[in-house]
VOBA-136663 format. One record per residue (C-alpha): residue in three letters; residue number from 1; x, y, z. Coordinates in nm, 3 decimals, padded with zeros to 5 digits. Example, Ala and Ser with C-alpha at 12.3 -4.5 7.8 and 13.67 -1.06 7.14 Angstrom:
2
+---------+-----+---------+---------+---------+
! residuo ! num !      xx !      yy !      zz !
+---------+-----+---------+---------+---------+
!     Ala !   1 !  01.230 ! -00.450 !  00.780 !
!     Ser !   2 !  01.367 ! -00.106 !  00.714 !
+---------+-----+---------+---------+---------+
This chain:
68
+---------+-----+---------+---------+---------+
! residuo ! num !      xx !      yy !      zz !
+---------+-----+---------+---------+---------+
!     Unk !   1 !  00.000 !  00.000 !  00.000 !
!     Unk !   2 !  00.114 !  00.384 ! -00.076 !
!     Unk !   3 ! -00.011 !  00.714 !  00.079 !
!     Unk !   4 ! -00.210 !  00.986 ! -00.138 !
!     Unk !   5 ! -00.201 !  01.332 ! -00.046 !
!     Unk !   6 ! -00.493 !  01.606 ! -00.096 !
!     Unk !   7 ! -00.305 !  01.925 ! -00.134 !
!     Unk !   8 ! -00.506 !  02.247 ! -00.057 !
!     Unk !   9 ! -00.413 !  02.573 ! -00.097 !
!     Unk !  10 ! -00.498 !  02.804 !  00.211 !
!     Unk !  11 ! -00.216 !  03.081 !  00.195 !
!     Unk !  12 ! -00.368 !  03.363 !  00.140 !
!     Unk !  13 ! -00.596 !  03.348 !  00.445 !
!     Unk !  14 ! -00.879 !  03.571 !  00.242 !
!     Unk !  15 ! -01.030 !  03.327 ! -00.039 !
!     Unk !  16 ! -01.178 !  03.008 !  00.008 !
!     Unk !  17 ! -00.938 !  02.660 !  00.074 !
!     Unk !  18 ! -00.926 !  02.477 ! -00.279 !
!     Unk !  19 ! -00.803 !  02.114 ! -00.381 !
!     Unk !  20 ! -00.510 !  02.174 ! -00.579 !
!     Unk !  21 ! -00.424 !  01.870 ! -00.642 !
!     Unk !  22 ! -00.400 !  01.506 ! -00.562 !
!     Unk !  23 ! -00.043 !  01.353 ! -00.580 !
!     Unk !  24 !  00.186 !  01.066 ! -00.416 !
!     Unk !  25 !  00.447 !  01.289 ! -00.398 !
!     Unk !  26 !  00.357 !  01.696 ! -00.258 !
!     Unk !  27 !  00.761 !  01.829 ! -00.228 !
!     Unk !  28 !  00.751 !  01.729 ! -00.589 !
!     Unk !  29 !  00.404 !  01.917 ! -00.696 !
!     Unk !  30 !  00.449 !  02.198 ! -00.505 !
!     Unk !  31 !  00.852 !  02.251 ! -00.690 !
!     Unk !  32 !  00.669 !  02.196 ! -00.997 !
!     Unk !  33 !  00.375 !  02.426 ! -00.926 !
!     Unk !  34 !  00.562 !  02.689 ! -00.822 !
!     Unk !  35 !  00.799 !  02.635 ! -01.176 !
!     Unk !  36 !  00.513 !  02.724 ! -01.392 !
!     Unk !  37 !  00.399 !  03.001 ! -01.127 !
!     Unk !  38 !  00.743 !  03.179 ! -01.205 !
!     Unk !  39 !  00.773 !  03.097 ! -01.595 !
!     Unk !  40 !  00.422 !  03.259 ! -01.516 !
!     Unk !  41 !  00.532 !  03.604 ! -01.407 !
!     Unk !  42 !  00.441 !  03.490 ! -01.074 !
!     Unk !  43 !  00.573 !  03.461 ! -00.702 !
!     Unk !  44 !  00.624 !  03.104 ! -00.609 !
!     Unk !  45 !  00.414 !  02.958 ! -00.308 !
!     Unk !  46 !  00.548 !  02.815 !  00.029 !
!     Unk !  47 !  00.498 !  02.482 !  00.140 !
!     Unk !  48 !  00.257 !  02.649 !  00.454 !
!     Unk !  49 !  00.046 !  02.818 !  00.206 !
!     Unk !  50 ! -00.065 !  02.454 !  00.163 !
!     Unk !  51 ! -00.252 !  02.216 !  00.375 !
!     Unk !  52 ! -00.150 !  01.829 !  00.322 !
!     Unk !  53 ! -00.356 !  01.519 !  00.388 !
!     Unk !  54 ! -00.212 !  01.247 !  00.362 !
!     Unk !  55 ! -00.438 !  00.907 !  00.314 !
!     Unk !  56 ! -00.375 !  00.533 !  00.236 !
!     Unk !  57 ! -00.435 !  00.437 ! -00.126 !
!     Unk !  58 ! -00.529 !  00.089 ! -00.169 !
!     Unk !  59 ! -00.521 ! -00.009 ! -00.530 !
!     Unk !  60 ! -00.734 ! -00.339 ! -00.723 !
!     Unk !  61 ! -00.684 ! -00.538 ! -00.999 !
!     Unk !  62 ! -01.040 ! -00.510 ! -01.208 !
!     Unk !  63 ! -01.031 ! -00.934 ! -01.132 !
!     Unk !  64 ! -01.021 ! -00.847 ! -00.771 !
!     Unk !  65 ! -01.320 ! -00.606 ! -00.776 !
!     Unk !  66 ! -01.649 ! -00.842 ! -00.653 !
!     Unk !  67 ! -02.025 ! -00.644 ! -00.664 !
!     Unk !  68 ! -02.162 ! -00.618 ! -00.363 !
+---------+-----+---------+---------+---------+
């Protein structure tokens, strides 16, 4: 079994939290988020502007799936 993570940004303290994304790996999203934010013109993001869950992801083979 792996973790998920919910990543949701809640810097700004002034808009509402949103879902940003869901990744196995948030050190990773959040370096490439913040990439695109400065090829953007932007201001990259700190890691406590974000808010990470992580979860347990539990993955099936379509043979292993039973109804009901």
């Amino acid at each position: 079994m792996s973790n998920i993570y919910i990543v949701t940004y809640t810097g700004n303290g002034w808009s509402n939290e949103t879902i940003e994304a869901v990744t196995n790996n948030p050190k990773q999203w959040i370096k490439e988020h913040n990439a695109q934010r400065v090829a953007d013109g932007n201001d990259p993001e700190c890691e406590s502007d974000f808010e990470i869950e992580s979860y347990e992801l539990t993955i099936y083979n379509e043979s292993e799936v039973q109804d009901g």
